[in-house]
N, C-alpha and C positions, 0 to 999 in steps of 0.2 A: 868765559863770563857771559858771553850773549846767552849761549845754551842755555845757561843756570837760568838767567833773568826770563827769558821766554818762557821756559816753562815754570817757573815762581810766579810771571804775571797770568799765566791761562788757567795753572790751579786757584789764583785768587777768583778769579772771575765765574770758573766752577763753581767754586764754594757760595759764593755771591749771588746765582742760582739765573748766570748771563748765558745764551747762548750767542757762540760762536757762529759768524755769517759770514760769506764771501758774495761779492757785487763787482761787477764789471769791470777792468781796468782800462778798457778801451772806449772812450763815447763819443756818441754824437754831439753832444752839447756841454762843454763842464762849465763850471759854475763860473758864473758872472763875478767876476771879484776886481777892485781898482788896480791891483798891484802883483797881481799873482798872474804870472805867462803859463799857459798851458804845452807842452811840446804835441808837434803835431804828428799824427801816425794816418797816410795816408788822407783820406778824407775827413777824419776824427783824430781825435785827439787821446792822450793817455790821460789818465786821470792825477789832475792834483791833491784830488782828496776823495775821499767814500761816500763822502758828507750826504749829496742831495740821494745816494740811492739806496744809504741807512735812513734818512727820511722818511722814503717811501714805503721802505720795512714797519718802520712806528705806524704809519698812516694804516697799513694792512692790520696792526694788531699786535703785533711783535713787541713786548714788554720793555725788556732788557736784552739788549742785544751791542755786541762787541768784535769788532776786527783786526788783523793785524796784516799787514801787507804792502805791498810798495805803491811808492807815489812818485809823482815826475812833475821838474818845475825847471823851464827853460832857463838857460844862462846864470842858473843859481850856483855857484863853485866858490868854495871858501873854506876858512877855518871851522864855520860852523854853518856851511851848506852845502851840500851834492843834488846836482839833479836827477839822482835817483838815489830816496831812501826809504826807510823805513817807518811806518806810522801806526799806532795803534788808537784807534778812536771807540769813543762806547757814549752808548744813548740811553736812559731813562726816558719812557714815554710816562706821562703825570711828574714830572723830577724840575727843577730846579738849578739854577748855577750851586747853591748852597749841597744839595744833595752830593752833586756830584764833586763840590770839595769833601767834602765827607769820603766819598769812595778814592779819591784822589790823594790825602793823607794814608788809607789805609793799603794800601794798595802798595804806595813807594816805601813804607815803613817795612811791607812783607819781604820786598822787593830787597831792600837793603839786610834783613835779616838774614835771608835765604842765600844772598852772593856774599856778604861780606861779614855776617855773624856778628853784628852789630848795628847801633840804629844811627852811628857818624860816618861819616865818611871825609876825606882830604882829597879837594880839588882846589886846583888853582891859587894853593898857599894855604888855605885856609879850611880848617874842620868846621864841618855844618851838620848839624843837629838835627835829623829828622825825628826826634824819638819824643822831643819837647814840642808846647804849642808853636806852633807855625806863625808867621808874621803876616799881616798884611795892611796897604797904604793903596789910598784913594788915586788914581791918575790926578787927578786934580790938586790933590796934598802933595805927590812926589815932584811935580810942575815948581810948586811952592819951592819945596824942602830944597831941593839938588837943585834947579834952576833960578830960583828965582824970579819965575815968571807964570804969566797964569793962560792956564791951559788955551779956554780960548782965544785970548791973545795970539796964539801960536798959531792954531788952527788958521784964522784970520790970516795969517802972516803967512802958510805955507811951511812954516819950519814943523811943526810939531814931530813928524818922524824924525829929522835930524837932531833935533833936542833930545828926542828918548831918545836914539840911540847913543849919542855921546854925554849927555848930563845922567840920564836916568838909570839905564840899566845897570852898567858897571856899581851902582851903589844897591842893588836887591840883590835881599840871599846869600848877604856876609857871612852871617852867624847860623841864620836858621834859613830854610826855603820860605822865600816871600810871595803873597799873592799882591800883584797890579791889579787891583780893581774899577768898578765903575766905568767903562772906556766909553768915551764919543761915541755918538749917534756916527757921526760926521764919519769915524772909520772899524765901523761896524753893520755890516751890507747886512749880517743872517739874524743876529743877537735881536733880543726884546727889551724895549725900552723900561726905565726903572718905571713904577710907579709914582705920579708927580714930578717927573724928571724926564721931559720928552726929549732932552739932549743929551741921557747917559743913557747907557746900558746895562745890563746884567751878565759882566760879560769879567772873566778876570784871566790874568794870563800866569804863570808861574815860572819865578825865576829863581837858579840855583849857581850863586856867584855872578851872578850877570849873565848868565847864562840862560834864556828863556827855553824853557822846556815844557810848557803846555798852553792851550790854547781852548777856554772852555765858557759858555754861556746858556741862560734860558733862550732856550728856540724861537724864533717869530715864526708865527704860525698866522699871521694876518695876511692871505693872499693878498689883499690888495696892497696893505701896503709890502709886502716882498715885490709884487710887480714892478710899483713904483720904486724900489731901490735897487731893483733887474737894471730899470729903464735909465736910470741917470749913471748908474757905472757905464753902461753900454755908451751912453754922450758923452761922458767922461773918454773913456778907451774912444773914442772914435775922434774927439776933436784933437786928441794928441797922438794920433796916427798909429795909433795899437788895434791889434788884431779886435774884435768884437764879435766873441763867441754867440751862438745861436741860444735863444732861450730856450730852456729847460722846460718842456712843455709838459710830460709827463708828471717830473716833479710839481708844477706847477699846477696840474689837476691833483697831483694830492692834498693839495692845499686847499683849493677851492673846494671838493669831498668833505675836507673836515680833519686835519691834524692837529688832537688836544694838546693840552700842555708837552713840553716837553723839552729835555738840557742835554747836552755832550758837551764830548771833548775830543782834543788830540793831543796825544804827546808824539815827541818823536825820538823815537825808539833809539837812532844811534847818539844822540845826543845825551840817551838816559845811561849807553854805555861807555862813552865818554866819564861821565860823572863817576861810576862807578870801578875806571879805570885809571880814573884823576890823569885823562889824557888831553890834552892843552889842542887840538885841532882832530875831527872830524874823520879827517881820511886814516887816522891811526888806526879806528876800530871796525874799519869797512872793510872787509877783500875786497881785491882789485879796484879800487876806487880811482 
């Protein structure tokens, strides 16, 4: 099933007319993030994500470009996390969060045709309909709906991760795959603020049965302020005694050069085999995990 899926998602991306990139998995600096542990390898680190050095592909020129490859995330071990798996991320330089739902629909619809000869699939109890319009609910409406409480309430309070994860997620992605959209400023370090809305973002995440399986937004491409959102996760990590990776300086001249619009994502690839294996934890569809 993985074979099938890998290569159903690399001829989509063919077609789609994406080339194929490979970037470092070893760095000096990976990216500043409140919540995400980098593992360390020698004096650097392994990478958590592609993210800042497909950036600097966009920044060069590079159109449409897509990867697939491992990523590493300290102390992550779960039903639905290894610290080492698989990721496949892709960029639209001039593209949008909306673009890249677009390629996002098309793409897992190929994906399900190609492994399972159909556009449903049965996970976790329940048949889910990727072949129909897709769903999606505001962070701020699902706050509402499943909690009863309002988003920045939460925020304020410190709970907001523990409410999604025990009110929110388990209800996205029953029927059909749902997009969470709109996410806080507040826990979105990379994402572009909405327009008129300097405390959301253009940022949505996708879930199938509760199951989050992508992770995608319009790019900030405003060095300064990426700096200043460099610089307060760094205070952040540093006054609760977490590591505080080096900034990303390179990346960070790409920005200040000049990187136009521009949207990605990630999904993560054993998680997408999971679904299409309707296998209830993680380590089922990994060797040696």
């Amino acid at each position: 099933m993985r074979a099938r899926m890998l290569s159903s998602i690399r001829q989509w991306f063919e077609d789609a007319g994406f080339l194929a990139v490979e970037t470092p998995v070893r760095l000096p600096a990976p990216a500043l993030e409140d919540y995400i542990e980098a593992e360390p390898s020698g004096e650097q680190w392994l990478r958590t994500s592609p993210e800042l050095h497909m950036k600097r592909l966009l920044a060069a020129g590079y159109e449409k470009i897509y990867q697939i490859g491992p990523c590493f995330r300290k102390d992550e071990k779960g039903s639905r996390h290894l610290p080492e798996f698989t990721m496949l991320e892709w960029y639209r330089l001039h593209g949008n969060w909306r673009d890249i739902q677009h390629d996002t629909e098309a793409l897992l619809r190929k994906v399900l045709q190609d492994c399972l000869g159909k556009s449903t699939c049965t996970f976790r109890g329940k048949q889910v309909d990727f072949g129909s319009t897709w769903d999606e609910i505001t962070v701020d409406a699902a706050f509402q709906k499943y909690a009863g409480r309002s988003l920045d309430a939460c925020l304020e309070e410190g709970c907001f991760e523990q409410i999604l994860v025990d009110k929110i997620e388990p209800q996205l992605g029953q029927q059909r795959p749902t997009f969470l959209s709109e996410y806080p400023l507040a826990c979105s370090g990379l994402s572009q603020p909405i327009a008129g809305r300097p405390d959301r973002v253009e940022r949505w995440e996708l879930y199938v049965c509760g199951l989050e399986l992508a992770n995608a937004c319009t790019e900030l491409v405003n060095p300064q302020e990426q700096e200043s959102r460099f610089e307060a996760c760094a205070q952040l990590r540093r006054s609760e005694g977490r590591p505080v990776y080096p900034m990303d300086q390179p990346f960070m001249n790409a920005l200040w050069m000049g990187l136009p619009g521009a949207a990605g994502i990630a999904i993560g690839l054993d998680r997408l085999v999971m679904i299409l294996n309707n296998c209830d934890s993680i380590s089922e569809v990994v060797p040696f995990a």
